[in-house]
N, C-alpha and C positions, 0 to 999 in steps of 0.2 A: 504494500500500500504506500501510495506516495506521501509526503508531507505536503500543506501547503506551498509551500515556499517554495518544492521544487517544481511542482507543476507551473506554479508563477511562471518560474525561471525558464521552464519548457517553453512557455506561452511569448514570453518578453524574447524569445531567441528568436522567435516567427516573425519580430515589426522590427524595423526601421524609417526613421521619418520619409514620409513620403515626398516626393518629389516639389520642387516652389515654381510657382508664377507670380508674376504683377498683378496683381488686384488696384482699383481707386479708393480712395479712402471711403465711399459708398459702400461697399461691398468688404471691408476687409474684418467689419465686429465679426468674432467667436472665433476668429483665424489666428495661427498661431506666426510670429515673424520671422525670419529669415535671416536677419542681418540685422548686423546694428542700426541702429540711427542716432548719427551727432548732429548738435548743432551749428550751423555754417556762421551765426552771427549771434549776438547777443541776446538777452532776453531778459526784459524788454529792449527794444530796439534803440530807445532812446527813453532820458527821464519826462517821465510824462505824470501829471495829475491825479490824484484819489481819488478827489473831490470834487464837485462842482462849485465853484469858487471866484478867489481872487488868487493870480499867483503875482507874488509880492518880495520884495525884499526883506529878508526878517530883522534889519537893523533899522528897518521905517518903522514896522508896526510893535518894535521893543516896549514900549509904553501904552500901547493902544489898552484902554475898557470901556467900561459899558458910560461911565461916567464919562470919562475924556477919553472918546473915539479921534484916530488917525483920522484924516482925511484924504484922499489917495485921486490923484487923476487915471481914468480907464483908457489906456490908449489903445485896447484892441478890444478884439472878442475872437477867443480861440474856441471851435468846435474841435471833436475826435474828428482825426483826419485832416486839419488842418495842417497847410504848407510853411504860413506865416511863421517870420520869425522877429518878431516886433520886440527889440530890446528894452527892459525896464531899469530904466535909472530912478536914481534918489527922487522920490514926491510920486511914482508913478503906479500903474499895476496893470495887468491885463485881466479881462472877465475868462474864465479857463471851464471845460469842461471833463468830465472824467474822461479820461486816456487819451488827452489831447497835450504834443508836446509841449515840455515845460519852454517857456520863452526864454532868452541869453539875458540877464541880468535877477532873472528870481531865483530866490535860491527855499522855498517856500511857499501853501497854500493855503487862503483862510477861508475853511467850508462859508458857502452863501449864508447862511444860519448866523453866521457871527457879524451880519454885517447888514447893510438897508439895502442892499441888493439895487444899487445905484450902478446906473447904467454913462454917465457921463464922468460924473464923480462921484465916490463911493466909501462912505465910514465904515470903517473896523473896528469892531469893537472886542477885539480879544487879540493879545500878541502870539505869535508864531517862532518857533524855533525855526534854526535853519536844518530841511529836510520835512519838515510837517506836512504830511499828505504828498507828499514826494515818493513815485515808482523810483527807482535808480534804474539805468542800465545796465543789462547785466544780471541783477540778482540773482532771478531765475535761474539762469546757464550763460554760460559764457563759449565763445566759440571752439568748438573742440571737445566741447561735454557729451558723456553717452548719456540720451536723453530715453530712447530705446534700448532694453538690449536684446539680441536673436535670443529667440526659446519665449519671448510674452506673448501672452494670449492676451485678445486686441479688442478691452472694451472701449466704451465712450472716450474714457479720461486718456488711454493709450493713444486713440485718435485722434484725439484733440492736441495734445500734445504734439502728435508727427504732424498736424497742420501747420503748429502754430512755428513751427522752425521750416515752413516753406514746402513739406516734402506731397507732392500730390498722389504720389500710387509708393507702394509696400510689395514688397517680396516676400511672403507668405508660404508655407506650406500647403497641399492639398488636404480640400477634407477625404479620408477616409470613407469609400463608398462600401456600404456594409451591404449583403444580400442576409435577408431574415425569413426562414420559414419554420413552420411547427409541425408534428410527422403524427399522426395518429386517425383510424380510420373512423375514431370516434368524434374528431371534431368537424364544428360545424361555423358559417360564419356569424357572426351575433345577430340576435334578428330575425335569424331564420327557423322556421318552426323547427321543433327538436321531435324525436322518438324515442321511445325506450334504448337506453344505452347512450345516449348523445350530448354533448355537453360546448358551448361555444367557445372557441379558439378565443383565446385569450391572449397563451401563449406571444401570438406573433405581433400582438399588438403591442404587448409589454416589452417584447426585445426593441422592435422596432424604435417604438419610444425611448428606449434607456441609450439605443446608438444615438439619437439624432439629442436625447439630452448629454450623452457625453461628447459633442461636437462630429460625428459624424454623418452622412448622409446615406440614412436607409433605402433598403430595395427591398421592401415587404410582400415575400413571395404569397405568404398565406399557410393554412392548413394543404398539407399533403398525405393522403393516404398509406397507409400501410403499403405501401406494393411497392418491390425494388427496383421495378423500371418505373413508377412514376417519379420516384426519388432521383433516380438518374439522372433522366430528362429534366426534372428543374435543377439538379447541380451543374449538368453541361451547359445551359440556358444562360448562365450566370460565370463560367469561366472565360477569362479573358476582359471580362466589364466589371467587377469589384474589387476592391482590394481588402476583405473576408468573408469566410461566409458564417453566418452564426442559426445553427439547428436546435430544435430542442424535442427530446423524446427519442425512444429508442436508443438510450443506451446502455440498457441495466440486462439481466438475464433471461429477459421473456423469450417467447417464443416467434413473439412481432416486432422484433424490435431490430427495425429495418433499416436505420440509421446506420447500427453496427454491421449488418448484415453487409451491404454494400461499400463502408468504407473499412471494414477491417482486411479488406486487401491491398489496399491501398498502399504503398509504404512507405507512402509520410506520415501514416495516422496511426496512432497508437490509442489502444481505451482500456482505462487505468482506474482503481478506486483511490480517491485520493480520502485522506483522512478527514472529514469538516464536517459536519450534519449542520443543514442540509445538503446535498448537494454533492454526495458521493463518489457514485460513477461519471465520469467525464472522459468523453474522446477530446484530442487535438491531435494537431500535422498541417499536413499540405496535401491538394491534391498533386495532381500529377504533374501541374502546371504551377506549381510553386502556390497556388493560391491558403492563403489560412484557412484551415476551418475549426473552429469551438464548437463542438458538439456538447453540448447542456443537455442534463437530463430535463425530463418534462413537465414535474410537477412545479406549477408557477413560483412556488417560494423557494424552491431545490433552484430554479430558472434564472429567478435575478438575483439571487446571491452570488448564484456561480457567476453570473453577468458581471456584478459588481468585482467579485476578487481575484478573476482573470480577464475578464472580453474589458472591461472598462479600460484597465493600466494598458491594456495592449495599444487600444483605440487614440491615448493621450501620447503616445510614446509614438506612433504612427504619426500624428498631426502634428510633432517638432517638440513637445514638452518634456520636461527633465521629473517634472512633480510629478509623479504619476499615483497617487492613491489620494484616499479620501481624509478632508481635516479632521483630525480626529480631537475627542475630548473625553474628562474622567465624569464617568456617571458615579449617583447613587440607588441603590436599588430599594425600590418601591415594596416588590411582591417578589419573592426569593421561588428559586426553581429547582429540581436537579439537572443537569446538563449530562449527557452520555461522557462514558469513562474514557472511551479511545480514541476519541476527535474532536475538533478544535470547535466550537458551536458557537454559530451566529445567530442571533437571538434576536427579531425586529422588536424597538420600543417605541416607544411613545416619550418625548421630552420636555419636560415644564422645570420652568429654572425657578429652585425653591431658595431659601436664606441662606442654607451651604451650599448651594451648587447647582446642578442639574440633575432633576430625578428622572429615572425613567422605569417606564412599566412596559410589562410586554406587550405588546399593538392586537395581537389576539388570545381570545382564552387560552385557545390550544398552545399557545406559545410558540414554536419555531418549526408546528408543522408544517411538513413541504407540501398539502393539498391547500393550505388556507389563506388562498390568496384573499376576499373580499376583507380579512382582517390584516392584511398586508398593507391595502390601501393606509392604514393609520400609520404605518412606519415612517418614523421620524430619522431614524437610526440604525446600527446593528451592534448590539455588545455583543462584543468577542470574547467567550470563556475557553482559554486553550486547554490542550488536553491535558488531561490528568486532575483537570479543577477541581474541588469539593465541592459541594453543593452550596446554590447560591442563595444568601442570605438577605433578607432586608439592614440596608445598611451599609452591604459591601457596594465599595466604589469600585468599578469596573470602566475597562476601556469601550471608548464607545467611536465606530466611525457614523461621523452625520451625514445623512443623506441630504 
C-alpha cells in the first residue's frame, strides 16, 4: 500500500508547467506569469498631490490659523493630467487636484477644507509642513524594481500593478485543459427521470467544477457506461486535445469496474491502494500518448478528496505555481470521532471561529463517508488525522486544510 506522499510524488512526476503565451491584460486574471516584471521608471512618475487643495510653499503658510489666515495669490489651477508647470514663488499658490503634478516652487499641500476655497485669492487657515499631502516620486518602485515576479497568479491588484508600470500584454502560462468523465452504468444525467437502480451523475459535475475552481479548463465528458469500448472511445476522443484526463469509478475490485479493466494495460498506469480513507484505490500514469490520467474512485467524497490531495497540486504545478497545496490552519474539535487505524483520514468540517480559535464539526452525521456527498456540500474544510491517531477528542486541535 502506498503512502500518501508517495502517490503525491507519482502524481507531481506527470506535470510540468505548461507551455506560455501573450495574453492582454483583459484576459490575463487567474493566469499564472511567466517572467518577471520590472519597473522601466519610477513610481509615481513625478511628485504629485493627495489632496484636492492649494499646493503652497510651507515657509508662506508657517503661521497661517483659523484666526490669522495667510492670504495667498492663485496663479493657476492644476487638474490630474495637467501639463502646466506654473512656478510658485513667495505670496503665491496654485489651486491642485488629487494626482495632479506638484508645480516647481511648492514644496506642500493644504486640503480645500482648510481654506475658503478662493479661486483668485485664497486664505489658509492651517500651516503645512514641507511634504504635507505630497506623492514623492519614486516611493512606490523605483526603476529597476521587481514589481512582478514569474510563478504569481494574476488577480486584480497583480494587474493593476503590471499596468500601472506601462506593460500592456503578460506572458503567462497555459490553463491546463482537463477532460472529466464519470464511468458507471448506473448513472444518469440530473433531471432525468430515474429507475430502480439509478442514481444522477454527480460525479462529473463535481470534478468538472473542482478543475475549473483550481484554475483549469474543463472538458466534461459526462457519465459513461460500464462497457470497455464505450470507455475507449471517449479516452481516444480526448487524446491529443487535453492536457489530463480525470475518471472517477471503476477502480476498486468489482467485477465492472471498467476503468481498471481497460487501463491496467496500459503501461503508464498503474492502480494502487494508497493509505487515506477516503479514497483508497487510485489509478494514475499516462496513456500511450504521454497524456495524465487520475483515475478516482467513484464514491463522491472518496472523489474530491482524492481531487483535492492529488489532481488539484498537479493542476497548480501544470499552470506555473510553486505553492501547490491548500492554506492550511489549526482547528478545534467540536464533536470527537474514531478515525480508522491504518490510514491517514480526511474528515470534511464545518468552520466557525470561536474565542480560541477555529472550531470545526464534521459537515455530515456520517462523518467522512465516501457515499455522502449532499452533506459534503457543508465542507468548509478537511482535518487530517494521520495514521496511527487515537481517537478524536472534543478539544483536540487538529490540522485543518481550508477549502
Amino acid at each position: 500500500m502506498r503512502t500518501i506522499e508517495e502517490h503525491l510524488a507519482a502524481a507531481l512526476a506527470l506535470a510540468q508547467p505548461l507551455a506560455t503565451h501573450e495574453v492582454s491584460l483583459d484576459e490575463a486574471l487567474g493566469l499564472v506569469l511567466a517572467q518577471d516584471i520590472t519597473s522601466s521608471t519610477a513610481l509615481p512618475r513625478f511628485d504629485n498631490s493627495a489632496m484636492d487643495g492649494y499646493a503652497v510653499r510651507a515657509a508662506d503658510v508657517a503661521a497661517a490659523s483659523a484666526a490669522t489666515p495667510v492670504t495667498l495669490t492663485v496663479l493657476a489651477d492644476l487638474a490630474a493630467g495637467s501639463a502646466e508647470e506654473p512656478e510658485v514663488w513667495p505670496g503665491t499658490t496654485a489651486r491642485i487636484m488629487t494626482g495632479a503634478p506638484l508645480p516647481p516652487g511648492a514644496d506642500a499641500v493644504v486640503p480645500v477644507e482648510h481654506t475658503d476655497a478662493g479661486l483668485d485669492e485664497v486664505l489658509i487657515e492651517r500651516p503645512a509642513a514641507p511634504g504635507t499631502h505630497v506623492r514623492r516620486a519614486g516611493e512606490d518602485a523605483q526603476p529597476g524594481d521587481l514589481v512582478l515576479a514569474a510563478g504569481t497568479e494574476l488577480g486584480p491588484q497583480q494587474i493593476a500593478a503590471a499596468a500601472s508600470v506601462g506593460v500592456a500584454t503578460l506572458l503567462v502560462h497555459r490553463r491546463p485543459r482537463v477532460a472529466v468523465l464519470s464511468t458507471g452504468s448506473e448513472l444518469v444525467p440530473p433531471g432525468e427521470p430515474l429507475r430502480r437502480g439509478q442514481i444522477p451523475d454527480s460525479n462529473s459535475y463535481l470534478l468538472a467544477a473542482a478543475v475549473l475552481a483550481a484554475g483549469g479548463d474543463p472538458v466534461r465528458i459526462g457519465a459513461v457506461p460500464d462497457d470497455a469500448a464505450a470507455l475507449r472511445r471517449a479516452l481516444e476522443s480526448q487524446q491529443g486535445r487535453v492536457d489530463a484526463i480525470v475518471t472517477s469509478g471503476g477502480v476498486s475490485m468489482g467485477a465492472y469496474d471498467v476503468v481498471k479493466e481497460v487501463l491496467a494495460a496500459e503501461p503508464g498506469m498503474a492502480f494502487v491502494q494508497v493509505a487515506m480513507q477516503p479514497g483508497k484505490p487510485q489509478g494514475l500514469g499516462t496513456l500511450a500518448d504521454g497524456t495524465p490520467v487520475f483515475a478516482l474512485p467513484g464514491n463522491p467524497v472518496s472523489a474530491f478528496v482524492s481531487f483535492e490531495v492529488f489532481v488539484r497540486p498537479v493542476l497548480r504545478r501544470m499552470r506555473g505555481l510553486s505553492d501547490l497545496g491548500r492554506f492550511e490552519l489549526t482547528g478545534i474539535v467540536v464533536d470527537g470521532w474514531r478515525p480508522p487505524p491504518h490510514r491517514t483520514q480526511y474528515m470534511p468540517v464545518t468552520l466557525e471561529l470561536g474565542e480560541d480559535g477555529w472550531l470545526v464539526r464534521r459537515a455530515a452525521r456520517g462523518g467522512s463517508g465516501s457515499h455522502l456527498v449532499a452533506g459534503l456540500a457543508a465542507a468548509q474544510g478537511l482535518v487530517v488525522i494521520p495514521v496511527g491517531a487515537p481517537d478524536v477528542q472534543p478539544g483536540d486541535r487538529v490540522r485543518v486544510l481550508r477549502l
